[in-house]
DRENTORKOL-3810 file (N, C-alpha, C; in nm, 4 decimals):
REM DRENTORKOL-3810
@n.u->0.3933; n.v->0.8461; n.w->-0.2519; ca.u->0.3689; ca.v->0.8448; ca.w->-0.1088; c.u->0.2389; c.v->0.7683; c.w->-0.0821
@n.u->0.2788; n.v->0.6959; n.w->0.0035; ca.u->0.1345; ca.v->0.5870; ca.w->0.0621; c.u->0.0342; c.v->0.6781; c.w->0.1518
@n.u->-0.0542; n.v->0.6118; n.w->0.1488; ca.u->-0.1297; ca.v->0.6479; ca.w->0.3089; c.u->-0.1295; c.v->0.5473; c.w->0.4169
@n.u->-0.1192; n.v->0.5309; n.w->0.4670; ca.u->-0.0981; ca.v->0.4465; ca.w->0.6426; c.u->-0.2319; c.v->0.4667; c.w->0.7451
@n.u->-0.2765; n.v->0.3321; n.w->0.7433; ca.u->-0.3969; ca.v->0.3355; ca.w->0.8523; c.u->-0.3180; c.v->0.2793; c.w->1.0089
@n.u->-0.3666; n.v->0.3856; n.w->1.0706; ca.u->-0.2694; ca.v->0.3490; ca.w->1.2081; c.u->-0.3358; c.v->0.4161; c.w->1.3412
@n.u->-0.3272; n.v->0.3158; n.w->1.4327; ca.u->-0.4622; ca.v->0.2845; ca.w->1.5809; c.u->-0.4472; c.v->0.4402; c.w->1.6131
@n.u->-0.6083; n.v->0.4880; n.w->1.6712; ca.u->-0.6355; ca.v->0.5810; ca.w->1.7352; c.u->-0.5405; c.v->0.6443; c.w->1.8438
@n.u->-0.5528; n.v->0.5349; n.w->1.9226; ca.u->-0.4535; ca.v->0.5123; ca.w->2.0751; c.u->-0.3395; c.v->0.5438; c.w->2.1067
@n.u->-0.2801; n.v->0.5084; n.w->2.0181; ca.u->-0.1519; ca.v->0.5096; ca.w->2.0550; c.u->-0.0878; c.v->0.6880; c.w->1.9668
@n.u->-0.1631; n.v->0.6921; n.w->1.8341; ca.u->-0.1276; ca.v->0.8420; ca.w->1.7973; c.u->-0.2047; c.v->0.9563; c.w->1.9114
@n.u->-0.2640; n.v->0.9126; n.w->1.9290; ca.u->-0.3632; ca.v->1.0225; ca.w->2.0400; c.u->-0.2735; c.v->1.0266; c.w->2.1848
@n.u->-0.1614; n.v->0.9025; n.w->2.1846; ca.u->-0.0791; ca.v->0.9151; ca.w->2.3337; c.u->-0.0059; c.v->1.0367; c.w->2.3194
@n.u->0.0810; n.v->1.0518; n.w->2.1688; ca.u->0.2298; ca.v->1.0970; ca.w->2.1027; c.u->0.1492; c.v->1.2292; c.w->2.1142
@n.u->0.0322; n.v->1.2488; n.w->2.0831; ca.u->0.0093; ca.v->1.4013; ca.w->2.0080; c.u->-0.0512; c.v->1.4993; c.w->2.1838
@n.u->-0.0911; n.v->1.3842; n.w->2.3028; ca.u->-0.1202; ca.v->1.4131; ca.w->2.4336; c.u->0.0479; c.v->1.5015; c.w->2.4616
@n.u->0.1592; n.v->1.4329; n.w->2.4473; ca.u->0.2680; ca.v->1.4241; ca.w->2.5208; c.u->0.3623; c.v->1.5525; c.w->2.4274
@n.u->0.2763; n.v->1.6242; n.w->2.3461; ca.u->0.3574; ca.v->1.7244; ca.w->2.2517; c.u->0.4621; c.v->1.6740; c.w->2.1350
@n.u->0.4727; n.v->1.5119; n.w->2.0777; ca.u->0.5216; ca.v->1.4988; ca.w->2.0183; c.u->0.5214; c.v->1.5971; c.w->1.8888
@n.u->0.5970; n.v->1.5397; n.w->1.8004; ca.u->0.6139; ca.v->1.6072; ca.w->1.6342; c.u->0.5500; c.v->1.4549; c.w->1.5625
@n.u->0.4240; n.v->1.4627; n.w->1.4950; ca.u->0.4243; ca.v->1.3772; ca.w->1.4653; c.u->0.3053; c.v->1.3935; c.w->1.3308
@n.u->0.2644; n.v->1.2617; n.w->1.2671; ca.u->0.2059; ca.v->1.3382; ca.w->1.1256; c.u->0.0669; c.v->1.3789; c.w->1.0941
@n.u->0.0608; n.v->1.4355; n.w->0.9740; ca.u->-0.0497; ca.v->1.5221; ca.w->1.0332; c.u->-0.1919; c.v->1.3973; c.w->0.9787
@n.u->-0.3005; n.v->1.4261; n.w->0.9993; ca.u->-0.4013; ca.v->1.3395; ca.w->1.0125; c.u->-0.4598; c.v->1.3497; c.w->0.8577
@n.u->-0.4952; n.v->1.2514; n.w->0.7707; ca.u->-0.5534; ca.v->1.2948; ca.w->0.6239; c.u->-0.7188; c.v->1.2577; c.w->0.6427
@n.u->-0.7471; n.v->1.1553; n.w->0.7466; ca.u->-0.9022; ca.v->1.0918; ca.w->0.7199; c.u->-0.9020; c.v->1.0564; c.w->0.8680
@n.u->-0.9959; n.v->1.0420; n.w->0.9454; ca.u->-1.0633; ca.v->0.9901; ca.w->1.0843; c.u->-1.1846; c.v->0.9068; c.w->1.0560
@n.u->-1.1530; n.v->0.7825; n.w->1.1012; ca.u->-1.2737; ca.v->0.6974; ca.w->1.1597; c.u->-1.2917; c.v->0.5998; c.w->1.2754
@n.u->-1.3589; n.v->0.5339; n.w->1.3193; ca.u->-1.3659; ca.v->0.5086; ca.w->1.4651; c.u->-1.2787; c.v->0.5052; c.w->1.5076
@n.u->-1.2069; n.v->0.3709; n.w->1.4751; ca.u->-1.0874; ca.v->0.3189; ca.w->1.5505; c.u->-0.9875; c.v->0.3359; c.w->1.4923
@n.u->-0.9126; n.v->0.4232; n.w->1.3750; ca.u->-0.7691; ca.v->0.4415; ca.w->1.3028; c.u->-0.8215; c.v->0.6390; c.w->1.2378
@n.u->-0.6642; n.v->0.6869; n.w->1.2260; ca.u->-0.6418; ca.v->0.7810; ca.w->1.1396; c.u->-0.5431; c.v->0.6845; c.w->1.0452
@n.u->-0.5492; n.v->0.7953; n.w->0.9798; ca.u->-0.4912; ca.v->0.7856; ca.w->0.8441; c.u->-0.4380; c.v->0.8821; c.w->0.7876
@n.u->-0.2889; n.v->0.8350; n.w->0.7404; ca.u->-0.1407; ca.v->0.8976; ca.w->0.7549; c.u->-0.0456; c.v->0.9157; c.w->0.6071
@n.u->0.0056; n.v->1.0098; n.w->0.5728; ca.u->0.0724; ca.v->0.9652; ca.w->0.4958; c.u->0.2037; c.v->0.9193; c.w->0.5155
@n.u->0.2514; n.v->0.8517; n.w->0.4432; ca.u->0.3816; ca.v->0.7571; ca.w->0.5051; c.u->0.5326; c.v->0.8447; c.w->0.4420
@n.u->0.5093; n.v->0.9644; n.w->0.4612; ca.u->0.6303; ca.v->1.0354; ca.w->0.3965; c.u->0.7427; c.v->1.0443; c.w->0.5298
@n.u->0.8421; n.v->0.9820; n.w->0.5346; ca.u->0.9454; ca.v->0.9833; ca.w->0.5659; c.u->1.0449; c.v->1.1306; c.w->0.6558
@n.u->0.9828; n.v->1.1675; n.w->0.7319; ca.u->1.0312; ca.v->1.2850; ca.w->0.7756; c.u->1.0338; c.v->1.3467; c.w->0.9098
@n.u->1.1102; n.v->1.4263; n.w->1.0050; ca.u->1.1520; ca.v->1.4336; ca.w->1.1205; c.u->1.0402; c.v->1.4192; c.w->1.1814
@n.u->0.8739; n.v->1.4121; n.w->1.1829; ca.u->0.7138; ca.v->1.3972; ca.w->1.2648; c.u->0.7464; c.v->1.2574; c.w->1.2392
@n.u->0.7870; n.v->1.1547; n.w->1.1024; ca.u->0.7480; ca.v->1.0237; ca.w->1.1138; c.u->0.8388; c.v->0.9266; c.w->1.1976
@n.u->1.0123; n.v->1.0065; n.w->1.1695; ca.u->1.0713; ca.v->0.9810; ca.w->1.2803; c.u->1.0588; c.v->0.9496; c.w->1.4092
@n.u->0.9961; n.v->1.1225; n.w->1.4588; ca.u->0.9878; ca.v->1.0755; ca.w->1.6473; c.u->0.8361; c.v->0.9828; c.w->1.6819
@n.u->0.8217; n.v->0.9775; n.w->1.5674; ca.u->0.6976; ca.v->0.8944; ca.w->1.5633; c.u->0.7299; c.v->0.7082; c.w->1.5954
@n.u->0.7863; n.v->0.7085; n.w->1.5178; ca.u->0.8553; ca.v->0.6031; ca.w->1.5054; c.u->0.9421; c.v->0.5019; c.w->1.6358
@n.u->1.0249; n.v->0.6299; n.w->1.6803; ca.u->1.0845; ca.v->0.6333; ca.w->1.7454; c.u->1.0330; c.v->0.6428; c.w->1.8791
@n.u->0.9598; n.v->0.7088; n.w->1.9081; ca.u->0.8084; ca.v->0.6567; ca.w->1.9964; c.u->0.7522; c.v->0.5261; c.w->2.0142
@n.u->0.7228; n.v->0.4871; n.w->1.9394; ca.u->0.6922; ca.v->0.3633; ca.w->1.9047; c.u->0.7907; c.v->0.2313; c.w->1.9655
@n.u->0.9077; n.v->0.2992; n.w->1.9087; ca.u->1.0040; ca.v->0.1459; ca.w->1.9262; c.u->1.0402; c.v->0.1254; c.w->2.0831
@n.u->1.0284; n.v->0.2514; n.w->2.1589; ca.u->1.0246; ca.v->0.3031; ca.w->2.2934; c.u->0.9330; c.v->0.2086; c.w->2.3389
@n.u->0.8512; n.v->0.2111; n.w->2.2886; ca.u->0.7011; ca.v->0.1792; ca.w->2.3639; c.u->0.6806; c.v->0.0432; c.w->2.3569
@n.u->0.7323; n.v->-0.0568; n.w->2.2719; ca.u->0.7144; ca.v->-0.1916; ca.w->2.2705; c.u->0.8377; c.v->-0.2585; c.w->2.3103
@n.u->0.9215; n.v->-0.2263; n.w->2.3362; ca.u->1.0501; ca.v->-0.2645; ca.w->2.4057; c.u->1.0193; c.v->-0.2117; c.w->2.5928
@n.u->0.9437; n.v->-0.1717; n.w->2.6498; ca.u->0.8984; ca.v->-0.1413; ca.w->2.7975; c.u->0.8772; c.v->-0.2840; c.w->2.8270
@n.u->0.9213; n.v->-0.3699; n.w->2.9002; ca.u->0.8712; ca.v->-0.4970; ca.w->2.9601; c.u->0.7926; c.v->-0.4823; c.w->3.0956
@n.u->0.8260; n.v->-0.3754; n.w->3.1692; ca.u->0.7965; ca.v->-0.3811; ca.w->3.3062; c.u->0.7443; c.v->-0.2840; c.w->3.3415
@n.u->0.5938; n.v->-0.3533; n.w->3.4409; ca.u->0.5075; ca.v->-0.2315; ca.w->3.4871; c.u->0.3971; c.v->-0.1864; c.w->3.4484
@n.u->0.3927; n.v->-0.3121; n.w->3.3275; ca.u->0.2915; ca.v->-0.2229; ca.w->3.2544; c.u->0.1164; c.v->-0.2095; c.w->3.2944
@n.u->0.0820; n.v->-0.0601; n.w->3.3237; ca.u->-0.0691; ca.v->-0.1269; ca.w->3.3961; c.u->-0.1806; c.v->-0.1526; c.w->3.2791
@n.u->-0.2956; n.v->-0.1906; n.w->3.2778; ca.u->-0.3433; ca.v->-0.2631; ca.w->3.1645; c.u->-0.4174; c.v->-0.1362; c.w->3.0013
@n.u->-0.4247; n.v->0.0143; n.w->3.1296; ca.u->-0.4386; ca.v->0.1235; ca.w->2.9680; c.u->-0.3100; c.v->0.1242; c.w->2.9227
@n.u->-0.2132; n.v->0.1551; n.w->3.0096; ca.u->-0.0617; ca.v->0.1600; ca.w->2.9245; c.u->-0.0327; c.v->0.0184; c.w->2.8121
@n.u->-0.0726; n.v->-0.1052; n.w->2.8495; ca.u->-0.0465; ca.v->-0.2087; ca.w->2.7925; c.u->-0.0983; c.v->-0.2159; c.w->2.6455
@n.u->-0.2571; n.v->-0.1098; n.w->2.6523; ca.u->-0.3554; ca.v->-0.1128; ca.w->2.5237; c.u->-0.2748; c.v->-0.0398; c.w->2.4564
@n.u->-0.2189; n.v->0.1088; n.w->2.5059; ca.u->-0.0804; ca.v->0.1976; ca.w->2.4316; c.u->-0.0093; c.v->0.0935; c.w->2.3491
@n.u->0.0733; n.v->0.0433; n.w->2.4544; ca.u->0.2001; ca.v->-0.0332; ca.w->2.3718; c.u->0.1437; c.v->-0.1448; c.w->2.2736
@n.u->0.0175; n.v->-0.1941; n.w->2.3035; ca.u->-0.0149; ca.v->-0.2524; ca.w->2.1922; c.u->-0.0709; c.v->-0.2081; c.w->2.0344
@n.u->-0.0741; n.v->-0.0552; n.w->2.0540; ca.u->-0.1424; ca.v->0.0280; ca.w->1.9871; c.u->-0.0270; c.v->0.0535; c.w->1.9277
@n.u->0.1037; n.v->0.0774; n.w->2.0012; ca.u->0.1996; ca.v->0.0778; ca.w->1.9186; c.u->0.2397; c.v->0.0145; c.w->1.7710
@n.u->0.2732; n.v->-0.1058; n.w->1.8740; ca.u->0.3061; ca.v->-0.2275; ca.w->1.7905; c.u->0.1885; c.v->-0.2732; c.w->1.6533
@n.u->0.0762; n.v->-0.2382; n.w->1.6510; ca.u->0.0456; ca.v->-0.1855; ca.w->1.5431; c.u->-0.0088; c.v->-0.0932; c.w->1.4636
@n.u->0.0772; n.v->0.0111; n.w->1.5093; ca.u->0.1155; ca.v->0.0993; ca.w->1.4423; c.u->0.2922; c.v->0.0773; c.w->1.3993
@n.u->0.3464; n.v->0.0045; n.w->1.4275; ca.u->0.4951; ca.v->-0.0599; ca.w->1.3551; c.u->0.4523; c.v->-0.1024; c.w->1.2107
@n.u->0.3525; n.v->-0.2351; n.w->1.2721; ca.u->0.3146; ca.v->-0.3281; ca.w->1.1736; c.u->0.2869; c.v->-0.2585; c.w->1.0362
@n.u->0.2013; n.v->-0.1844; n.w->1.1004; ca.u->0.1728; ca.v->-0.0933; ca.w->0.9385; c.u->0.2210; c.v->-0.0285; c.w->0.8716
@n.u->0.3891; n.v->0.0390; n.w->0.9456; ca.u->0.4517; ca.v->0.1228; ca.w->0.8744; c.u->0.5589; c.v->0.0273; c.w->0.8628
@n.u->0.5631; n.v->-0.0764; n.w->0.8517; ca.u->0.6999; ca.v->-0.2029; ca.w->0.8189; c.u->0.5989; c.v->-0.2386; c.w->0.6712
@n.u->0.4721; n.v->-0.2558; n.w->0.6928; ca.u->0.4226; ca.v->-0.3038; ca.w->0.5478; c.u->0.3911; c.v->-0.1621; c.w->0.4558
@n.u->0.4215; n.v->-0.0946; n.w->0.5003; ca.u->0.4281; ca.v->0.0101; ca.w->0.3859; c.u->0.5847; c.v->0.0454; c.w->0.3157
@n.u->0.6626; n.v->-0.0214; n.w->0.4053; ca.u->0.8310; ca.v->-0.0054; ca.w->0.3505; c.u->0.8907; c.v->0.1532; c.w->0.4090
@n.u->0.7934; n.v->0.1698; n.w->0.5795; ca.u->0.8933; ca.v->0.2857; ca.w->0.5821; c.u->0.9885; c.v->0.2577; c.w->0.6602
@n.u->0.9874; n.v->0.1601; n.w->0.7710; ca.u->1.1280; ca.v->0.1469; ca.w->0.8470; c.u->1.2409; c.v->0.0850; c.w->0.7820
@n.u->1.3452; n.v->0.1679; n.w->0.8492; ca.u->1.4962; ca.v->0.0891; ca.w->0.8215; c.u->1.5461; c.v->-0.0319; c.w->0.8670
@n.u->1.5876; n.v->-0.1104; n.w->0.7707; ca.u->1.6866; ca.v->-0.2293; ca.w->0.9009; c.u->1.6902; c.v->-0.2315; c.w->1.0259
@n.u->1.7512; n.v->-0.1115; n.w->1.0387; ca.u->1.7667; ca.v->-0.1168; ca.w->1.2189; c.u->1.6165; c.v->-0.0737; c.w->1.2917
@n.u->1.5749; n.v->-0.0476; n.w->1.2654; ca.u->1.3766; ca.v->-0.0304; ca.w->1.3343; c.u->1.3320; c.v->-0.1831; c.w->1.3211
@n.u->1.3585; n.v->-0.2727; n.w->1.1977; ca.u->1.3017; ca.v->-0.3327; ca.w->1.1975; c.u->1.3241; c.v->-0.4427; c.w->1.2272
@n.u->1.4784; n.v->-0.4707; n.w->1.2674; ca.u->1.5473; ca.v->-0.5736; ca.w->1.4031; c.u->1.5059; c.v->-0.5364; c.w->1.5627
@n.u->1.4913; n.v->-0.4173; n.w->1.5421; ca.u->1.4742; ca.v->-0.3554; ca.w->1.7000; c.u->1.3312; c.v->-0.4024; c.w->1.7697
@n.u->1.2554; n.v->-0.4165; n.w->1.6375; ca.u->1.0984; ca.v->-0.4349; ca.w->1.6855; c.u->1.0678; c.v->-0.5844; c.w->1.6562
@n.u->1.1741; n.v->-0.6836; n.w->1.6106; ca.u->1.1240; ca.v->-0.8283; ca.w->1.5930; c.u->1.0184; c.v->-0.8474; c.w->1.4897
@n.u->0.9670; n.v->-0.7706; n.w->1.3861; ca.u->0.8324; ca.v->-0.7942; ca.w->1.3310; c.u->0.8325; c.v->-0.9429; c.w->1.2927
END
């Protein structure tokens, strides 16, 4: 199992909104740090995510820092080998 460095922002949106999502191993300024184990928190996590960078419209400019917070937080869990095929057509990396 890896660890995953992944933006403040956008995990701090998921964990605002009551998601299931993973638990925190290290904190520093701007990223936590994650382990990349594969399981129903990394899911709606995930799945959060793919939500969030597929929004085209509306976006006002904190929501925009979100969805960009997203998108890398994708990045990092596509280079760790946790998304599937289909996550990883869905998000264009």
């Amino acid at each position: 199992m890896k660890i995953i460095k992944v933006p403040i922002k956008f995990y701090q949106d998921c964990k605002e909104c009551g998601c299931k999502i993973p638990s925190i191993l290290k904190i520093t300024k701007k990223n936590y740090y994650i382990y990349s184990k594969r399981d129903e928190f990394m899911n709606e996590f995930i799945s959060r995510a793919c939500y969030y960078i597929n929004i085209k419209d509306g976006l006002d400019r904190n929501f925009l820092n979100i969805v960009n917070s997203a998108r890398f937080t994708l990045r990092a869990l596509h280079k760790a080998n946790i998304l599937n095929k289909k996550e990883i057509e869905l998000i264009n990396l």
